[in-house]
NUMARDREN-316337 format. One record per residue (C-alpha): x, y, z. Coordinates in steps of 0.1 Angstrom, whole numbers, plus 5000, padded with zeros to 4 digits. Example, Ala and Ser with C-alpha at 12.3 -4.5 7.8 and 13.67 -1.06 7.14 Angstrom:
! residues 2
512349555078
513749895071
END
This chain:
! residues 858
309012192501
307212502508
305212462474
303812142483
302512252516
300712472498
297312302492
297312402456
300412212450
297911952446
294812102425
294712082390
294812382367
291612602369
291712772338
293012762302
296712772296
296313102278
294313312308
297513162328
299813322309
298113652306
297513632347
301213652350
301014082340
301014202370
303414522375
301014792388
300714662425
298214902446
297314922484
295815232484
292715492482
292315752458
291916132476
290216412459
292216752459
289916932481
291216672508
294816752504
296517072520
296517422495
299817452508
301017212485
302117312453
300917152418
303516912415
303716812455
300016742453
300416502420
302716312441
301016322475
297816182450
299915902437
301915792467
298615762486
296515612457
299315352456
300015312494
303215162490
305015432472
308915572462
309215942463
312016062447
312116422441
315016662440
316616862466
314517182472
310916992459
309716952493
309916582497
309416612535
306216852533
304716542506
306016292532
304216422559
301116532539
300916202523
300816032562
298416322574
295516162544
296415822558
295615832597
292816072590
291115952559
287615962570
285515742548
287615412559
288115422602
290915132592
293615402578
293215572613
296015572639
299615632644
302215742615
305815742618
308415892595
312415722601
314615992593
318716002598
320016202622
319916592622
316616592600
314216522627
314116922634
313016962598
310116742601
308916952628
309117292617
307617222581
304817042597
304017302619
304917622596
303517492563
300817252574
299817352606
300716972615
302116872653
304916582646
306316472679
310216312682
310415982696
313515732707
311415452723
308215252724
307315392753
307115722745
303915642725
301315872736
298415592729
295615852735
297116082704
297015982665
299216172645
302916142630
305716092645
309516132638
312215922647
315915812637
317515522620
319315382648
315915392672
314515102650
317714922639
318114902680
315014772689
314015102706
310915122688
308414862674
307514972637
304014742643
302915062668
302015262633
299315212605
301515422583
305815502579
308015672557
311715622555
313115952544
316515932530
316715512532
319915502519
321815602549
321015242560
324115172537
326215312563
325215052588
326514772567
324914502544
323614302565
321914552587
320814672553
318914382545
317614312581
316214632586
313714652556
311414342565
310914492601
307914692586
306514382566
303114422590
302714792583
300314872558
301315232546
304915242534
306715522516
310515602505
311515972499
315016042489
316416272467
319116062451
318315692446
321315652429
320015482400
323515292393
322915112421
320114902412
320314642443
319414962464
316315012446
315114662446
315414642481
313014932482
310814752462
310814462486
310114702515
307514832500
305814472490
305914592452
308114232446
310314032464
314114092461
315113762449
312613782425
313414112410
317214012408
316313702385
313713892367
316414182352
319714052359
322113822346
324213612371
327713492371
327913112378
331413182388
331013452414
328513502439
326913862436
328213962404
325214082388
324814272356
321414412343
320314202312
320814442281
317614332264
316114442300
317214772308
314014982293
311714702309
313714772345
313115122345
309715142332
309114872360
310815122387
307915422374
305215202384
306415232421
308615492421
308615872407
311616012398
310916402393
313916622386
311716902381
308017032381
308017002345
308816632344
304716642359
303716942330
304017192358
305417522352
309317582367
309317902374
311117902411
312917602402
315517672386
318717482398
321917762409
324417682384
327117462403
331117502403
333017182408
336517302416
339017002424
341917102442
344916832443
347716882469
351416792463
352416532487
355716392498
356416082467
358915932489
358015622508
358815452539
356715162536
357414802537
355614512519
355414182539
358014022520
360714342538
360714472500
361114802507
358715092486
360715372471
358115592457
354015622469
351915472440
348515592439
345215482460
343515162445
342714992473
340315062501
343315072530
345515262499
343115472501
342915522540
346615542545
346815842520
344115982537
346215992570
349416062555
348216402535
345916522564
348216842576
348816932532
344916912527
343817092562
346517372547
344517392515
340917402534
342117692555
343517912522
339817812507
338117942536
340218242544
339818362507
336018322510
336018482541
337418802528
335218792497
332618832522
330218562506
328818412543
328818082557
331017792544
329817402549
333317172557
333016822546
335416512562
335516192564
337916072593
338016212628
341516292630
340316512600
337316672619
339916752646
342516872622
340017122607
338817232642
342017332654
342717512624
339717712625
340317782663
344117892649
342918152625
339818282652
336918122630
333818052648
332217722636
329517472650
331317042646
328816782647
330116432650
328916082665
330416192705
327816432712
324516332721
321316422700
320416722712
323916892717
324416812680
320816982675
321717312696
325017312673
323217282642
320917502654
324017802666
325217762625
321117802611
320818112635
324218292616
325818232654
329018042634
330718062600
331617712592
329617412600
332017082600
330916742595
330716392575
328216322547
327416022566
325816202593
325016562577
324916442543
320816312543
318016532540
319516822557
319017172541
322017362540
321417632515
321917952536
325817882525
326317832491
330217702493
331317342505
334417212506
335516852511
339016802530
339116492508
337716252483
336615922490
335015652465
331715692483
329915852456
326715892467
327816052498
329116282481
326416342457
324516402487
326616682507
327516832471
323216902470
323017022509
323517342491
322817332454
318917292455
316117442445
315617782460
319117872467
320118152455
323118202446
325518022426
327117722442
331017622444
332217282456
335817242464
337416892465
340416862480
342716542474
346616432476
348116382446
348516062446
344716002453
344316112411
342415772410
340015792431
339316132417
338915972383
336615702394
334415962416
334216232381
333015912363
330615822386
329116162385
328616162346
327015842348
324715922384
323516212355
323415972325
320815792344
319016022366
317816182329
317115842315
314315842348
313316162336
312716062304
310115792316
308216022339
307916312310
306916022288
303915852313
303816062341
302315932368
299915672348
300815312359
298515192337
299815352308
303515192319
302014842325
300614822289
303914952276
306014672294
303314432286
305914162274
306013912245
303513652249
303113342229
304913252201
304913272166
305712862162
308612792131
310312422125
313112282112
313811922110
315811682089
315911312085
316711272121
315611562138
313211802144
313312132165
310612382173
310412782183
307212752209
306412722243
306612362255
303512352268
301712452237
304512232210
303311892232
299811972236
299412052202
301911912179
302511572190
300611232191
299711012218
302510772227
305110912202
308110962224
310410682233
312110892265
312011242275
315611372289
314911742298
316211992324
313612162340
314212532346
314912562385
311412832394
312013152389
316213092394
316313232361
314813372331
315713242299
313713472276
311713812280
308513622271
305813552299
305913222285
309213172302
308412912329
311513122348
309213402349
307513332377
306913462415
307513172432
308212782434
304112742436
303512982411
306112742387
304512442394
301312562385
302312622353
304012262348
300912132358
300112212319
303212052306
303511742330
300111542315
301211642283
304711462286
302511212300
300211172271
303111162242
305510892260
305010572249
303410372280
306310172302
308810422294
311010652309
311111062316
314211142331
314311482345
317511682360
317111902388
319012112412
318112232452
318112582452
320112792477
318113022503
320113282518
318813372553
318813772547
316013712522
314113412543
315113562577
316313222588
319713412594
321713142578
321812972543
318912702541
318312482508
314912452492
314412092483
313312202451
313911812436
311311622464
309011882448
310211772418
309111392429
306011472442
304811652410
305811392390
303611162411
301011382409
300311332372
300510912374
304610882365
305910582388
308810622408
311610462396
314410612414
317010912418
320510932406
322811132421
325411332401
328011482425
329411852424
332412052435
332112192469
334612432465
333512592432
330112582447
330912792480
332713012451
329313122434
327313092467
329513182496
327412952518
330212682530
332912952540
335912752555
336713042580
333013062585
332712682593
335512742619
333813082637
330412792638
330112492626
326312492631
325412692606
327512452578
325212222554
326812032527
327412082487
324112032468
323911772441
322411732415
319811442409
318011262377
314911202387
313510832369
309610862362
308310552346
305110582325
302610322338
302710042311
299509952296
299209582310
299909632353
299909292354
302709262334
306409442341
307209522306
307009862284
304409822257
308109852236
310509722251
314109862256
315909572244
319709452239
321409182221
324208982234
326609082209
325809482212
325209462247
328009212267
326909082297
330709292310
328809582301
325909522317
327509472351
329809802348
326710002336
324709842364
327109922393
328010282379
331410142390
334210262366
337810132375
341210182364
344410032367
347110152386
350610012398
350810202431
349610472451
351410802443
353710982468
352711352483
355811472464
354511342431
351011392431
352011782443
354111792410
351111742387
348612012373
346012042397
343311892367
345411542365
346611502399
342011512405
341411262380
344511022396
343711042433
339810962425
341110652402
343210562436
340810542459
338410322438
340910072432
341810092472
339710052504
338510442511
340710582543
339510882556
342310942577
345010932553
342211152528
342811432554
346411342558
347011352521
345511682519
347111882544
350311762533
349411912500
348112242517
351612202535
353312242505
350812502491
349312242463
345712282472
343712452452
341112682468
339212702433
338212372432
338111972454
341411882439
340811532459
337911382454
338011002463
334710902438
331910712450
331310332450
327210332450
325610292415
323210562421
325710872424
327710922392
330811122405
332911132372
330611392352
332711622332
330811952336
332912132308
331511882281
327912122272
327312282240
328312592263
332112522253
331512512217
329312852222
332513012239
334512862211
332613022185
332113402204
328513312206
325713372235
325913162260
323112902271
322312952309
322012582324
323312322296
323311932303
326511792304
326911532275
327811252303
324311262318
322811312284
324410982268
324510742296
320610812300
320310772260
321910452260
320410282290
316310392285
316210372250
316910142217
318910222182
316510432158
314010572187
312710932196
314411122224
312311442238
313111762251
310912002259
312912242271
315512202243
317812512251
321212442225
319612132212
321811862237
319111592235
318611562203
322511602191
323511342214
320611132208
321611122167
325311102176
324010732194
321610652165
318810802175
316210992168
316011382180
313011652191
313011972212
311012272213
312412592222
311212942237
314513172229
315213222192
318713252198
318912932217
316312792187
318812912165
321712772177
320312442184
319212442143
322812552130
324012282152
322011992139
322612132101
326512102108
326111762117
323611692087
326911792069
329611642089
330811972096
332412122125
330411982154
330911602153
334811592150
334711882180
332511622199
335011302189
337911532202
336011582234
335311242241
339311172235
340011422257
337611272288
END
């Protein structure tokens, strides 16, 4: 509904259909003010002042630069030009930089030693000092409490974001759009992790460079069976990471920028893991009192954790005959990774044991004792500094000790990634060596971390690559992922059929007549839900639902102009889930995407005929959305909606006599084709069986969860609907452990003519794709919605339309009920498809007896 509260739901298209499409390259976003180098700081070295250039040029920029690069001097440098540039008094004011715990100190000292800059720590709001404009530092949990109001600054940084992981997902999320009103935003971290690509595209949407759900649709392929299962589209990858450069630098070294290296080269690292035997004998129990003889290894999560506690006093052991070894080699001041308290304790009394000073910095100390204890360890006071990656692990600069050693592994890679480079960074100076410590029968976890760490590499060079390729030149990257656009047009056709390779828009405007369509049956794509090809042409390829009606609003008069008058254009549509940690509502919302639907129809001079309702599966639904949670419903009920339909939507073209109620060409019906039996089952939408009785609990629970469906809905239209003795039914059945939680295994059916409840959503030209090995079409028709709307709107021997043809559906069916068949179609693949499958059944191939066994099987 949003879409048509925006006035230009209404207004007609402004400029060709062409300039549209071309309007739609739009990756270099800027909000920014170029700086000349005489304005920044000579401090800076030649590849710090390249950055500090672009970030601020850009204003909403990703800095991610390698341990030892100086990410927090280009931070704070960056923020300086902001608040004091002095041609535009706007930029001037307050700047804040959000920084994890334990860095703040770092902030201050490289401002004042290496820019002569004052940065001032902050907690609270209040501690603004509104007569002084400068840059402030503060931590994570400050903001994410609601101690401090991010709309107090002009400018902020959020060095090391990834430690919002820590907090949780949703934190995650709900943390980001608290800066939306800032102007200046910037991201500094030196490991983005690059496998994680829903990390980086929720910096993007911090930084306003694109919206999340946007970017997710854009490059990634979904799985309509699980919610959140997303894998980036492999025709995509090279477009994803070109489109990261434009926002986001990824330097590994000054020579990424054609800057010399000398002083940068990287200490050669040791990774020296260090398994501990373990006890294999088990006393556990599984629920079921089975008892376990020997300790398998750690797959799970709480595997993991109880392996972790029940190896603690072997891999403490090992940590002290690490340390004691180094000790007497005399090579300094050792860093002690854990991850569990009862480790930290463990390592401190063991330390204590053996008369080894050491400074432990956990969560029960306040700031600034965990400062002054940091602080003891920087001054040489203590040997071994202890603490978790979570807390230590960000931003801090460890380097004076050149040996870590982890107590234990965990499958938190990139917190590992990050205390492994506490030490190995640029301007160390020695040669590092990383111990990781782990029972035995944690070999698995091991495994997965090792393979994680080839392929962190893989694609940190692979961002490399880009940067040595373009540098810093957005420009340059936009005109390399400048996209496919328009379309080469090919056709085949036969006696019956013709399909098209082009862009709907252009194939109707200009390749078809006036009035030369009998009915247009078409699925329109759902906004930007999902792109079907990498073309710009790809009505999925837009920002938003505005943005995709705009660009209908070239297609709509078009299907207007080639359907015969008085007849029908029956479009399928589908609301579109909203999930509140994107629209901020805090709980799922729908986006009536099919009243916008409607209203554009009525827009262009369709009539209204009416809506037809085609039901779906609740269950499988929560399954891909997660939004109708039955332990959710019972923690709040309020936040429940219901399963969203699907819907037909009937637009009539007006007929050319008003004054009379018939199509110019009528859709007529003889007697003897066409009973008068018919007419009032295909009227009512009321489809009945026979049955003797009702079946019994026991019996129905004996059938396969598919037949027992089908049975219960043929009961209940042959019997008044009880919805007491529906629930009863079913939690007998649950009872007895014969409910499925996959799918509505009872589903009465509905009595009204305009919901059609018995749509078998297996029956697309998806199956026969999965039959074959082939690529799957994204959103087919099913053939029930596709035929019944055939046979009702249209007559023996007359065209059937779609523009949006994907595997060819329409026009397959439409031949299979002696019809006549067109579609155009933006994917070759899809284009294809759709062709091989209208050749087989030009040769009574494989196709039509596949269909004739489907329709047996329904």
């Amino acid at each position: 509904m949003s879409a048509i509260l925006n006035n230009q739901f209404f207004a007609r298209p402004s400029v060709p259909y062409e300039q549209f499409i071309r309007d739609k390259v739009a990756f270099d976003r800027s909000f920014g003010f170029e700086v000349d180098d005489t304005e920044i700081s000579p401090t800076l070295k030649p590849h710090q002042r390249d950055i500090v250039k672009w970030a601020v040029a850009g204003g909403r920029r990703a800095i991610f630069a390698r341990f030892g690069l100086g990410k927090s001097v280009m931070q704070l440098e960056a923020l300086r030009l902001v608040i004091g540039h002095h041609r535009s008094p706007v930029y001037g004011g307050r700047a804040l930089i959000v920084a994890p715990l334990g860095v703040r100190g770092e902030f201050i000292r490289d401002g004042h030693e290496l820019l002569d800059l004052e940065v001032r720590f902050i907690r609270r709001t209040e501690e603004i000092d509104t007569a002084w404009s400068g840059i402030y530092v503060t931590n994570y949990e400050s903001v994410r409490d609601g101690k401090l109001d991010p709309d107090e600054f002009a400018a902020v940084s959020l060095d090391e974001a990834s430690v919002l992981r820590s907090f949780g997902s949703k934190t995650y999320q709900e943390f980001l759009p608290l800066f939306d009103r800032v102007s200046f935003r910037f991201v500094a971290t030196a490991t983005p992790s690059p496998n994680r690509h829903k990390e980086l595209i929720h910096y993007a949407g911090f930084l306003g460079i694109m919206d999340t759900g946007q970017a997710l649709t854009r490059f990634f392929q979904r799985d309509s069976t699980k919610a959140g299962n997303l894998t980036l589209y492999p025709h995509k990858e090279r477009e994803f990471w070109l489109w990261l450069n434009t926002w986001a630098c990824f330097v590994q070294r000054p020579s990424d920028l054609g800057h010399s290296d000398a002083g940068y080269d990287l200490p050669d690292l040791t990774v020296d893991w260090r398994p501990v035997e373990v006890d294999l004998m088990s006393g556990e129990v599984e629920r079921d009192g089975q008892a376990v003889l020997v300790r398998s290894g750690a797959r799970s999560l709480a595997d993991a954790a109880r392996e972790k506690r029940d190896s603690i006093g072997q891999r403490v052991d090992e940590l002290m005959r690490i340390v004691r070894a180094h000790l007497e080699d005399g090579a300094g001041q050792v860093v002690l990774w854990c991850d569990l308290n009862a480790e930290q304790d463990a390592i401190e009394r063991a330390l204590k044991a053996n008369e080894i000073t050491f400074s432990s910095v956990h969560g029960g100390l306040d700031d600034e004792e965990n400062e002054r204890r940091l602080d003891a360890w920087r001054d040489r006071e203590t040997v071994a500094l202890i603490g978790k990656p979570v807390m230590l692990g960000q931003g801090m600069n460890l380097q004076q000790s050149h040996v870590a050693v982890f107590v234990g592994v965990t499958y938190k890679f990139n917190d590992t990634i990050q205390a492994v480079h506490r030490i190995q960074r640029f301007g160390q100076e020695h040669a590092c060596t990383v111990h990781l410590i782990y029972a035995e029968t944690e070999a698995e976890i091991r495994d997965e971390l090792a393979a994680k760490w080839v392929e962190h590499d893989d694609l940190t060079e692979t961002m490399s690559d880009v940067i040595r390729e373009f540098g810093l030149n957005s420009d340059a990257i936009s005109r390399e992922l400048t996209r496919t656009m328009g379309v080469e047009r090919v056709e085949e056709h036969g006696d019956e059929w013709t399909i098209a390779l082009n862009d709907c828009v252009l194939e109707t405007r200009d390749h078809m007549a006036d009035n030369s369509v009998d009915l247009i049956v078409t699925s329109i794509p759902f906004s930007n839900h999902y792109e079907y090809t990498p073309s710009y042409n790809d009505f999925g390829h837009t920002d938003d639902n505005a943005h995709f009606w705009a660009q209908m609003d070239y297609l709509t008069p078009e299907l207007l102009r080639v359907l015969r008058p008085g007849r029908i254009y029956a479009c399928h549509v589908k609301d579109r889930i909203q999930f509140g940690a994107v629209t901020g509502a805090g709980i799922p919302t729908v986006s009536p995407f099919h009243a916008e639907a409607l209203a554009h129809g009525l827009k262009w001079g369709f009539d209204y005929m009416g809506m037809i309702t085609v039901t779906t599966d609740v269950v499988r639904e929560n399954n891909q959305s997660y939004r109708l949670g039955y332990s959710e419903m019972r923690k709040d009920g309020s936040k429940m909606g219901v399963g969203s339909p699907e819907y037909i939507l009937l637009f009539h073209k007006p007929q050319t006599n008003r004054a009379k109620g018939y199509a110019d060409e009528r859709i007529t019906k003889d007697v003897d084709g066409y009973s008068l039996a018919r007419w009032q089952i295909d009227a009512a939408a009321d489809w009945r069986s026979s049955g003797d009785r009702l079946l019994a609990v026991d019996e129905l629970a004996a059938l396969p969860p598919e037949q027992r469906s089908r049975l219960f809905k043929r009961q209940w239209r042959e019997n008044i609907y009880d919805f007491g003795a529906h629930v009863e039914l079913g939690e007998a059945l649950e009872s007895k452990k014969a409910l499925p939680s996959t799918f509505k295994s009872l589903d009465p059916g509905s009595w009204r003519p305009d919901v059609w409840d018995d749509v078998n959503r297996m029956l697309t030209l998806n199956g026969e794709q999965s039959r074959r090995a082939l690529e799957f079409h994204i959103c087919p028709l099913q053939f029930d919605i596709v035929d019944r709307l055939i046979e009702r709107y249209s007559n023996v021997g007359e065209l059937v339309f779609d523009p949006f043809g994907g595997l060819g559906t329409v026009p397959l069916r439409a031949r299979k009920l002696g019809r006549q068949g067109r579609a155009s179609e933006l994917n070759p693949t899809s284009y294809r498809d759709a062709v091989m499958y209208q050749r087989e059944m030009d040769e009574a191939q494989a196709v039509p007896t596949l269909f004739d066994l489907f329709d047996e099987v329904a």
